[in-house]
N, C-alpha and C positions, 0 to 999 in steps of 0.2 A: 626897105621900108620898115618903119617900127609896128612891130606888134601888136595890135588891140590887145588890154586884160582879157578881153570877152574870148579872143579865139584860144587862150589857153584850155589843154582839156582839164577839168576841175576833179579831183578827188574826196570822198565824203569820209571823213574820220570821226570815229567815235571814242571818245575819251571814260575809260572805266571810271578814272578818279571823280568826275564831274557829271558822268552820265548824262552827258550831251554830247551831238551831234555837229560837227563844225566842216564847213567847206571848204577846200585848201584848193591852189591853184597847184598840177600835177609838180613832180618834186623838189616841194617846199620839204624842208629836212624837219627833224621833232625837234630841235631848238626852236626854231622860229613856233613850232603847231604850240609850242609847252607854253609861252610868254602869249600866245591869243585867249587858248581855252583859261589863263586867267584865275586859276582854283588854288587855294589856301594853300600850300604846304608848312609847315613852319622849318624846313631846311632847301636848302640847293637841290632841283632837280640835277642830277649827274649821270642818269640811263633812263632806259625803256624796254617794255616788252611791246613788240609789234607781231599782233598773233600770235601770243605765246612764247617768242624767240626773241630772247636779247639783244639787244641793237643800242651802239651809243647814239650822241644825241645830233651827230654829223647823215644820221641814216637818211635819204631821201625819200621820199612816199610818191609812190607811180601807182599805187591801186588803192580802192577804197580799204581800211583796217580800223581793227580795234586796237588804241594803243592806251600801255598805263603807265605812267611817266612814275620815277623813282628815286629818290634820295638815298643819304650815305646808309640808313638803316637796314636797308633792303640786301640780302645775301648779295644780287648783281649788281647793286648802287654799291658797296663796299668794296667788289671784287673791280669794278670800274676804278675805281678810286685809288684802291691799293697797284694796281696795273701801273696806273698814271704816275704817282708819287714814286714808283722802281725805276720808271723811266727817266725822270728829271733826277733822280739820285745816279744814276749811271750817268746820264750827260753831265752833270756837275762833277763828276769823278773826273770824266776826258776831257773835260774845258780846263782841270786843272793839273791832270797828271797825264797829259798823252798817252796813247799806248796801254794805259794801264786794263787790268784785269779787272773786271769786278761779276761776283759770284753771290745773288739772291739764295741764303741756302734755304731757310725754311721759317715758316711763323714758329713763334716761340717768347716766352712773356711778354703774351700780349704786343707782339709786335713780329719785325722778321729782321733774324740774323744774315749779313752779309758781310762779306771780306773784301776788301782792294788789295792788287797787289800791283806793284810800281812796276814800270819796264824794265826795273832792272835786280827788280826780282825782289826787294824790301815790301814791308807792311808798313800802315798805316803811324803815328804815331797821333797821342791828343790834338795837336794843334792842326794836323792835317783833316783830323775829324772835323773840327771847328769850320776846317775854311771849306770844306765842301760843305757844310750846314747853310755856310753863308752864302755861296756860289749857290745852293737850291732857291735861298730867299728872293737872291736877286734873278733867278728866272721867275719864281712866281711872280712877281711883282712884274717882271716884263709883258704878261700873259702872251706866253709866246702860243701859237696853237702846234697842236698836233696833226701832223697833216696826215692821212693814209694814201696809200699808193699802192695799186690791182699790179700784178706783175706777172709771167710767166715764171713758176717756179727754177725753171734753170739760171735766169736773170735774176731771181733774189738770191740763188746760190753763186753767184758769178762777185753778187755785191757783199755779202756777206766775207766770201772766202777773202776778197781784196782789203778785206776790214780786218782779216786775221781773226775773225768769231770761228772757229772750226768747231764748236758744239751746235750752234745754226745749222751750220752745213750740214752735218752728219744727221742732223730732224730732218729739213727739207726733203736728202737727197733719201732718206725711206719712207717720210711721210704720201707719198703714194697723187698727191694731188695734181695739178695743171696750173692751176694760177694760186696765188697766196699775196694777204696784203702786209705789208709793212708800214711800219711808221718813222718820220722823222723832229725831230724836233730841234728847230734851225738848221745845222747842218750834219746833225748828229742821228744816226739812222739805227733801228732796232726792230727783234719783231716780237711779236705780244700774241699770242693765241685768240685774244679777243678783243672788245672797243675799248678805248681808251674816250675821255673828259674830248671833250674840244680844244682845252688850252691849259696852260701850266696855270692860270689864273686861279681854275677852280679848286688848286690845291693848296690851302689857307693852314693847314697845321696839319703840324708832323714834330718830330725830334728825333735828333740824329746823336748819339750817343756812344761812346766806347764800351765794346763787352766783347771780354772775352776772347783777346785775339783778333778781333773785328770791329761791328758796329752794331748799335741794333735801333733800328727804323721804328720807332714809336709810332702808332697811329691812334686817328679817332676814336672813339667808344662807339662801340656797334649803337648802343642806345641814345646817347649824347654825343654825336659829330661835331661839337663845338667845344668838346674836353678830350683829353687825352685819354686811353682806355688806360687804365691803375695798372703800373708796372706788378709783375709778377716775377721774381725770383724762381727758378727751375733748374736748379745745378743738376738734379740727378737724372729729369728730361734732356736736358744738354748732352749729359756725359752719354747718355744712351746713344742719342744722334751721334755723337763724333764719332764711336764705337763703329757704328753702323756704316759711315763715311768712311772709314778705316779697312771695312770689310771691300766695300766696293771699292777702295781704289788697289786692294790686293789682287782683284780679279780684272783691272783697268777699264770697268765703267765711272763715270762721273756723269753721265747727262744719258736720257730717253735714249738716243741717235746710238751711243757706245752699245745700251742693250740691240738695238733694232741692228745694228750693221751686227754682232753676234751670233746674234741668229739667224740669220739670213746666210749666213757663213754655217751654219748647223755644227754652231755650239749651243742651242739652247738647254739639251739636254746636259753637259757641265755646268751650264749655271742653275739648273733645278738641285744639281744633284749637289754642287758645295754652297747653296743657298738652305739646305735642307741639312749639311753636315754640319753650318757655323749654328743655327739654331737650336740641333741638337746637342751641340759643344756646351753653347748656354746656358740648357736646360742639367745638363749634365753638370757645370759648375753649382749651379744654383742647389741640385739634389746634395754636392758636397759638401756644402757650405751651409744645411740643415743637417745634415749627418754629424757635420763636426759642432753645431751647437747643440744639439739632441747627447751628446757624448759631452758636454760641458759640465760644471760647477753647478750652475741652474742651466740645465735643459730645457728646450723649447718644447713645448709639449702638441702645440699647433701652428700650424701653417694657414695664414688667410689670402685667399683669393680673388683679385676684382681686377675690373677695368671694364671701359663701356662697352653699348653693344658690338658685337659682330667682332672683337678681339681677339676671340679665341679661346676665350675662359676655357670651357669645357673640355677641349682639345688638350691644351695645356696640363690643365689639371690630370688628365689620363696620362699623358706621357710624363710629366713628375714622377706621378706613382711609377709607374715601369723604372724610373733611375732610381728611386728612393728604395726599392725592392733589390734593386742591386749593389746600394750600400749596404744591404742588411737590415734594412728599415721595413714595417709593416704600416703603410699608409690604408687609413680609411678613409671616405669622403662621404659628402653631401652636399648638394645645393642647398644657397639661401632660397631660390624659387616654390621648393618644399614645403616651407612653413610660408607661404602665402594668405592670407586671409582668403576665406570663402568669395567668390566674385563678385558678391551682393555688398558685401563691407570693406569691399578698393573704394580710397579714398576716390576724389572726383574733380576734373579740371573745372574752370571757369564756365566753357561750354555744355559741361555734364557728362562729357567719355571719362571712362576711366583714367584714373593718373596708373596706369602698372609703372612707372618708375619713382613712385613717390617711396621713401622710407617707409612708411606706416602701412605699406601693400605687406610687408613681410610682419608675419606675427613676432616683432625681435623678443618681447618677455619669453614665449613660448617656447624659441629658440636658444634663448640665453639657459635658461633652467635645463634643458638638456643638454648642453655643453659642460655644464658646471657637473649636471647626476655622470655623464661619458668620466670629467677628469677627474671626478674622484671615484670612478674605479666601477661605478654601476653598470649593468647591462639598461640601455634603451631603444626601444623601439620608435626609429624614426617614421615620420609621416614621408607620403610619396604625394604630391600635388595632380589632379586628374587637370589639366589645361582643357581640356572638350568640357566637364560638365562643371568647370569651376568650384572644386569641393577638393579639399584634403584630405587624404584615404590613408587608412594605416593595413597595409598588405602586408603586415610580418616580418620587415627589416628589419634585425636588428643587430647595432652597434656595441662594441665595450669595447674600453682601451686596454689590452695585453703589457706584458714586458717588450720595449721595441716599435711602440703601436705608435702612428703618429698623426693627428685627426685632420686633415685637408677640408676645409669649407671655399667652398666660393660659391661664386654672388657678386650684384652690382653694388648689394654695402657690404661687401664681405670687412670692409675697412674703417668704415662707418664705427670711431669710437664709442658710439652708442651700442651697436650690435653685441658688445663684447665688455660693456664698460665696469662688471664684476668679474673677468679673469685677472690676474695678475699680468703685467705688461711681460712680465719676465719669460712668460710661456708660449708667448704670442711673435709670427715670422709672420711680415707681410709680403706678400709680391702683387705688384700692378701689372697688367697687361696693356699695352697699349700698340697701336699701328702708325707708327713713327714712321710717315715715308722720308727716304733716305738722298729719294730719287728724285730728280728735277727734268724736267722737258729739256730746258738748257740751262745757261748760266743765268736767265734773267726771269726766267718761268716756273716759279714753284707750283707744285703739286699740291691743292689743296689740303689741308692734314685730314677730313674729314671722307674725303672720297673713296679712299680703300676700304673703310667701315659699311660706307653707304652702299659701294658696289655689292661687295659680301653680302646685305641684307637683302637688296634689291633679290639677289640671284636667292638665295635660301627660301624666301618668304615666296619666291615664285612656284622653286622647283617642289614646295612641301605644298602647297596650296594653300597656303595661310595667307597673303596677301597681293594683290596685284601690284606690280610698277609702281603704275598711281597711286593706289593705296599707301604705300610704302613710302614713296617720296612726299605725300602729303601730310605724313605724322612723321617725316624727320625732322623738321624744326619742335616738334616737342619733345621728342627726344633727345636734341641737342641741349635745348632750355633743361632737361632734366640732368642731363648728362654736368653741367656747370653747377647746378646745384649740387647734386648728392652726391656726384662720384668723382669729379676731377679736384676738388681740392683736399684729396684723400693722397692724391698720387706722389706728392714729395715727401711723404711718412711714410712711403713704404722703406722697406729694408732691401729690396730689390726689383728693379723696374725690367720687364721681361719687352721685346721688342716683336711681335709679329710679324711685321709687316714681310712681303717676299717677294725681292727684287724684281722675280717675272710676273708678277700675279695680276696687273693689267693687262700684258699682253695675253696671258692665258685665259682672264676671265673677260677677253670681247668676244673671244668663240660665245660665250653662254650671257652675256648682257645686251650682246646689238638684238638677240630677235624680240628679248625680256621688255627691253625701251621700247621698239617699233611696237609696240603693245597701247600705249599712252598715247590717247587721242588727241588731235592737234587744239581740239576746243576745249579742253581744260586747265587751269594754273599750273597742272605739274609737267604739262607739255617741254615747259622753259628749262626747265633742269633734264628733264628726259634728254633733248634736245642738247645743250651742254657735254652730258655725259656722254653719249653717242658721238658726236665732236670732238672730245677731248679720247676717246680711247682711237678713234680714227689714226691718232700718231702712233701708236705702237702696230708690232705685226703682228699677226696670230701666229701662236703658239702651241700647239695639240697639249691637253691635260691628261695624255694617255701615262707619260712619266713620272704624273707628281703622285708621290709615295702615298698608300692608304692610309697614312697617318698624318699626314701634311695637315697644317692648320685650314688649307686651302678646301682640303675634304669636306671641313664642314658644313660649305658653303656649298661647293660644286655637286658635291655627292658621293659616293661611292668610298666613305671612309672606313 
């Protein structure tokens, strides 16, 4: 006998965007609840948070919730998106090359690099690019959906292995879990860490491109999802990354699953220890390669330092000096955070908090003039910044440059042509810092670039007491937004791009992030990303921090450096 609507049990949802109340009959999914509640967006809803937690838009609703429905603008409506558009770029590779390999390596101008490679072991060439371009068109346009599917994790391993994915396998069988969902889309099966679109429909632009050996995945504009985000040129970002893929496949990791079976075999401790001797290597080239310009025709007379937060700056710049002392070199330093403006005259966001990452936070005239009194040969006494009472103090440091002497600054504008824009270019060595993950979940799952940053801060600002979790995770989008203006289109003028990032340093920093997260209450916005990260380090194993070196960049975050 059919049903009365009246005996379904009803669920009451509350819509943030719209701040109304709406009654759903129990699991009606958030496509159908998004097309009632009816509210303005001016883009495609493509996710949701329900309570806080990420959920695509297939999620069904069995209790009453607050949900806020999300377009491509949104960090989870993007990462939805981006998901989506890897998947239908994979099934169009196998709809037209069997067999074949294909390898999401990382975002990167403004889009994400990936390779195909043919079953018989050939790449790609232009017109093979072209026709998987076209092969993606004509799925969008089929809207095919994306189905998920709950499984017993030894069953998506069984599926997977018969698929000949053996970097699947090797996540699954240490990701520690019982069930795991997967996706298919037509007959073409994959798995994804999180929700993907409903349908290939919703994925309206993209551009598929030759770079490099590969391809590179053009997407939306975080801000305009209806344009393409402005290609960005990054030769010397790139060559860092392959560098860094290079290292890893000398120690035969290539995917999450290669570190996790490693360690669990108790080798973590070899991978600390030549994860920490190729970084040193680097820093060691880098110290030779100022030594031998310092010995030049025109000698460099400074070295500048930057890259965004939680990089490593400081760490770095210490252990330079230790290799620059063993060329024969006398490195002095200073942070740009020194010559800060008094706290009452930091410029000021739209909301009225302080901007600390705007340019105009660091006193640059004030700075500049003692760079200039340092290289021509004065003694000066640099300022030391009090961070507690907001006031720059002068405690008797003082500076001169000797025979041999070679002035190290860093800072987030150490790079900033403004900072420096009466030295001579001829005296001046930059290097960028940056946290270039190298490392992928698997072949289809990149690692956000932003995350190794975030974690680092998250765990720093906890274990100092400077900020909570939430606190933390709720000024990183302005620190991102900062980070795009002042500091990263600095990063392909340097003269040398240093790579942080340290192959074990998720699995070592979930010892010290799961209890940091479980901190961030389930009724606040930053719950959704608390929530994520906890999630996402869930794949890796713990790894004890008792091995990583007092000097390790890791130190600076963890402790004890």
């Amino acid at each position: 006998m059919q049903a009365n609507y009246s005996s379904y049990k009803m669920v009451r949802v509350f819509c943030k965007n719209t701040g109304i109340f709406k009654d759903f009959k129990e699991g009606t999914n958030l496509l159908e609840m998004s097309r009632e509640f009816g509210f303005g967006k001016p883009f495609e809803i493509v996710a949701a948070k329900v309570n806080n937690v990420a959920e695509g838009l297939m999620f069904r609703v069995f209790n009453n919730k607050d949900i806020e429905f999300l377009d491509y603008r949104s960090y989870i409506g993007r990462n939805v998106y981006c998901r989506s558009l890897c998947f239908m770029l994979y099934k169009a590779a196998r709809d037209l090359f069997p067999g074949c390999k294909v390898i999401m390596r990382r975002p990167i101008s403004k889009g994400y690099f990936c390779q195909v490679c043919k079953e018989d072991g050939t790449g790609l060439d232009n017109q093979d690019v072209n026709a998987i371009s076209l092969r993606m068109k004509e799925i969008s346009e089929a809207n095919m959906p994306f189905k998920r599917h709950e499984v017993q994790v030894k069953e998506a391993i069984q599926i997977f292995r018969e698929l000949g994915m053996n970097d699947k396998v090797k996540l699954l069988e240490t990701c520690g879990e019982v069930y795991i969902c997967y996706y298919t889309l037509g007959e073409t099966a994959d798995y994804y860490y999180d929700a993907l679109v409903p349908s290939s429909g919703y994925i309206k632009l993209w551009e598929l491109t030759p770079y490099r050996g590969g391809m590179l995945l053009r997407v939306p504009d975080r801000h305009d999802p209806e344009t393409l985000a402005p290609f960005m040129e990054q030769p010397k970002t790139f060559d860092v990354f392959s560098e860094t893929v290079r290292w890893n496949r000398i120690m035969g990791l290539e995917n999450v699953g290669d570190v996790n079976k490693s360690c669990l075999e108790g080798k973590a401790s070899d991978l600390i220890q030549v994860a920490e001797a190729l970084q040193e290597k680097k820093i060691v080239q880098i110290a030779e390669e100022i030594e031998r310009k310092c010995s030049s025709d025109k000698p460099i007379r400074m070295v500048l330092i930057t890259g965004p937060t939680s990089s490593g700056k400081s760490t770095f710049c210490k252990r330079l000096s230790v290799q620059l002392k063993a060329c024969g070199l006398h490195p002095i330093s200073f942070s740009t955070d020194d010559y800060f403006v008094n706290r009452l005259d930091t410029p000021k966001l739209p909301d009225g908090t302080f901007d600390f990452d705007n340019f105009d936070t660091v006193d640059h005239e004030y700075l500049q003039k003692d760079v200039l009194r340092l290289l021509a040969g004065e003694e000066v006494e640099v300022p030391e910044y009090n961070f507690v009472t907001g006031l720059r103090e002068f405690n008797g440091k003082r500076l001169k440059l000797g025979k041999g002497t070679i002035l190290l600054i860093e800072g987030i504008h150490a790079l900033n042509p403004r900072l420096t824009d009466k030295v001579p270019e001829s005296d001046k060595f930059r290097i960028f810092i940056n946290t270039i993950t190298s490392i992928s979940l698997d072949n289809h799952n990149c690692i956000p670039t932003s995350d190794n940053r975030l974690l680092r801060r998250i765990v720093r600002d906890f274990n100092k007491g400077a900020f909570s979790a939430q606190e933390t995770i709720s000024n990183w989008p302005n620190v991102r937004r900062a980070e795009v203006k002042w500091i990263y289109p600095f990063q392909e003028h340097a003269d040398v791009l240093f790579n942080s990032a340290y192959l074990i340093e998720f699995a070592v920093f979930r010892n010290h992030a799961e209890r940091i997260l479980a901190t961030v209450p389930k009724d606040c916005p930053e719950y959704s990303e608390a929530h994520r990260l906890l999630k996402f380090l869930h794949y890796f194993v713990h790894v004890s921090d008792k091995e990583i070196p007092h000097t390790s960049f890791m130190r600076s975050f963890i402790g004890k450096g």
